[in-house]
VMD Tcl script that draws the C-alpha trace (Angstrom):
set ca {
  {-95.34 183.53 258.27}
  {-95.92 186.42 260.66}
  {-98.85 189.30 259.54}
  {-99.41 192.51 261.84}
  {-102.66 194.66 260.35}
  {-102.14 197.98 260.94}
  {-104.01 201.11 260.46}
  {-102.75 204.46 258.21}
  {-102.46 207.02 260.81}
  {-100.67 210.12 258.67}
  {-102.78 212.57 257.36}
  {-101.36 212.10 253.71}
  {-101.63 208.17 253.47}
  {-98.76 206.23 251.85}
  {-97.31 208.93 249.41}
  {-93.92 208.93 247.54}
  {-91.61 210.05 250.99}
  {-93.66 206.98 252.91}
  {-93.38 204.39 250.46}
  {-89.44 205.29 250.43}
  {-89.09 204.36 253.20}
  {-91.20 201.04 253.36}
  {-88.85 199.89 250.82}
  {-85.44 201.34 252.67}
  {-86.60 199.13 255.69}
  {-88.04 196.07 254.32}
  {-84.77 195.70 251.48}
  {-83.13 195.58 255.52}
  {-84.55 192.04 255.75}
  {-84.09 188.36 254.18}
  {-87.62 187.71 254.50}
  {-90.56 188.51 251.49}
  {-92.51 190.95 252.90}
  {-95.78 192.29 251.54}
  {-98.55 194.72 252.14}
  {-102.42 193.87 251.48}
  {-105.02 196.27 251.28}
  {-108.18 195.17 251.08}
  {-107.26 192.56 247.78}
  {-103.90 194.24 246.87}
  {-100.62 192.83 247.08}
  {-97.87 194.78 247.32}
  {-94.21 193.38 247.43}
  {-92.85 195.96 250.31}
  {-89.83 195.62 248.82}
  {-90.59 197.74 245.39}
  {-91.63 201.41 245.73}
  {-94.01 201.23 242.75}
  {-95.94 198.87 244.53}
  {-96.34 200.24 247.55}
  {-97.42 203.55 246.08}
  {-100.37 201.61 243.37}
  {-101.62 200.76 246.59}
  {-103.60 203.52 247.84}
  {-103.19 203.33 251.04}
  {-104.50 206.63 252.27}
  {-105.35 208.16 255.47}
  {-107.32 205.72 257.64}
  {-107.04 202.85 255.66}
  {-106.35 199.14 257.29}
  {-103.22 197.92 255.68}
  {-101.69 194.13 256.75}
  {-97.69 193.75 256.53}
  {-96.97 190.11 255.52}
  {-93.34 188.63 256.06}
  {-92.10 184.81 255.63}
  {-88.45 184.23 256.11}
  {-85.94 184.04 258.41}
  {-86.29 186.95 260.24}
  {-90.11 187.59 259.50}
  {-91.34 188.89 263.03}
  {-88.05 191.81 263.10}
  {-89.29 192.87 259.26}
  {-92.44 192.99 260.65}
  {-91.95 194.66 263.64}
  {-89.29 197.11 261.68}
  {-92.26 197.88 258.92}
  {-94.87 198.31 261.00}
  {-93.01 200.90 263.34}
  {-93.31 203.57 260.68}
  {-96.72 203.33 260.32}
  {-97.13 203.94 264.06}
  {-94.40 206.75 263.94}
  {-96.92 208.50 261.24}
  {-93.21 208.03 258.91}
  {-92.22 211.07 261.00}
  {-93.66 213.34 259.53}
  {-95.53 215.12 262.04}
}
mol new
graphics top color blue
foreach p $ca { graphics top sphere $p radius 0.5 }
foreach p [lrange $ca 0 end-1] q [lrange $ca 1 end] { graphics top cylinder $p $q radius 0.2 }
display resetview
């Protein structure tokens, strides 16, 4: 199991056009992956999820993965968070 916590750096938080693309990148990978916030699990992998969440600006988010290519999913999911999802 590999976990990366992570910080919400975009102004808006995880909204509809974020969680989109969680999901787009994590259904990439083998591996389960998850985001926790605070004591919510969210299976990356379903864009309802990811959105009942919360995660808004500033919040402390941890990505999750177990499988066979755990670390990439991680590395892969956590990249948008530090790329603010591109959108500014």
């Amino acid at each position: 199991m590999m976990e990366r916590e992570i910080k919400v750096i975009n102004a808006l938080g995880v909204h509809a056009r974020p969680a989109s693309k969680i999901v787009q990148t994590a259904n990439r990978f083998k591996s389960k992956i998850c985001i926790i916030k605070d004591k919510a699990t969210a299976d990356a992998k379903s864009i309802l999820n990811v959105m009942m969440l919360g995660a808004n600006f500033e919040s402390l988010v941890t990505i999750r993965a177990s499988g066979e290519d755990e670390k990439e999913a991680v590395d892969a999911v956590a990249a948008l968070f530090e790329q603010k999802f591109n959108e500014e």
